[in-house]
C-alpha positions in Angstrom: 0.0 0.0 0.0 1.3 3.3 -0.7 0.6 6.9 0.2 -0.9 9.6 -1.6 0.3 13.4 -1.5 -2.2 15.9 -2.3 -1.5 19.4 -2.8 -4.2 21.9 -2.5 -5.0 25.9 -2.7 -7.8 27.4 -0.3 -8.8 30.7 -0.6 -9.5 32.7 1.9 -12.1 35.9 3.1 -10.3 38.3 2.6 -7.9 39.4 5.3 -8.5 36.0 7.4 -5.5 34.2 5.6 -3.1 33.8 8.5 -6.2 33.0 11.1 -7.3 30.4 8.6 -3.5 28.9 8.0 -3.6 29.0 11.5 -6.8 27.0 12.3 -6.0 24.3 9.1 -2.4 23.4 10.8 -4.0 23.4 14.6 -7.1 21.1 13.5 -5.2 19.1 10.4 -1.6 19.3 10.7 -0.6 19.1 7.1 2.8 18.0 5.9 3.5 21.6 4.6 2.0 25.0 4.0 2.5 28.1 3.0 0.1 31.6 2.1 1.5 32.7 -1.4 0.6 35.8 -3.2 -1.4 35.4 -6.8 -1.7 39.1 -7.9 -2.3 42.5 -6.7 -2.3 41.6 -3.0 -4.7 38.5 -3.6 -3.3 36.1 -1.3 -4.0 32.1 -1.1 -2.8 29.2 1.3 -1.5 25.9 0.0 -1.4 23.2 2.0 0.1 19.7 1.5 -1.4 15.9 2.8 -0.3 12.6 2.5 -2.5 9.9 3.2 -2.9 6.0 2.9 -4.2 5.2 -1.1 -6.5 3.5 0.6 -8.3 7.0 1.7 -10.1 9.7 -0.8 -9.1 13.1 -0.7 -12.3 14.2 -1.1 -12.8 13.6 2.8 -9.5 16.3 3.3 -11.2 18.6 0.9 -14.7 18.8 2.5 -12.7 19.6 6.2 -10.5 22.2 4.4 -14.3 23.5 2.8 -15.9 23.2 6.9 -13.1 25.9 8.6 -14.2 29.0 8.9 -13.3 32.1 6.7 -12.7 29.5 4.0 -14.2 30.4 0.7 -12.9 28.1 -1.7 -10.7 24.7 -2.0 -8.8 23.7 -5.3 -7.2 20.2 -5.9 -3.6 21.5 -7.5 -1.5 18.0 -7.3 -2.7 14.5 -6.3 0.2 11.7 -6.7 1.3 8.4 -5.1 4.5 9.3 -3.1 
């Protein structure tokens, strides 16, 4: 069985970045993360998790979609690792 890394971009209210960074790490501890400006001071977070092949990453999405002050989810990257 191998694992799956799945890279995604959440957008944020505006302004509630960091607090939302914040909250995803505290409740879901991802592997990585950063916020990452897109243009003219639009900012987004990306946020990377690997899980078991076994598991969806639709379940990660719909917690990522449940914190609040987030907005919107986009799958960027899904591979086995």
């Amino acid at each position: 069985m191998g694992e799956v890394a799945v890279l995604f971009r959440v957008y944020a209210e505006e302004g509630k970045e960091e607090a939302v960074l914040e909250e995803i790490t505290k409740q879901m501890g991802p592997k990585g993360s950063q916020l990452e400006e897109i243009a003219f001071g639009i900012k987004a977070i990306k946020v990377l998790f690997v899980h078991p092949d076994t598991e969806g990453s639709s379940a990660i999405e719909d917690k990522l979609r449940r914190i609040p002050g987030v907005k919107e989810v986009e799958t960027l990257e899904e591979s086995l690792t």
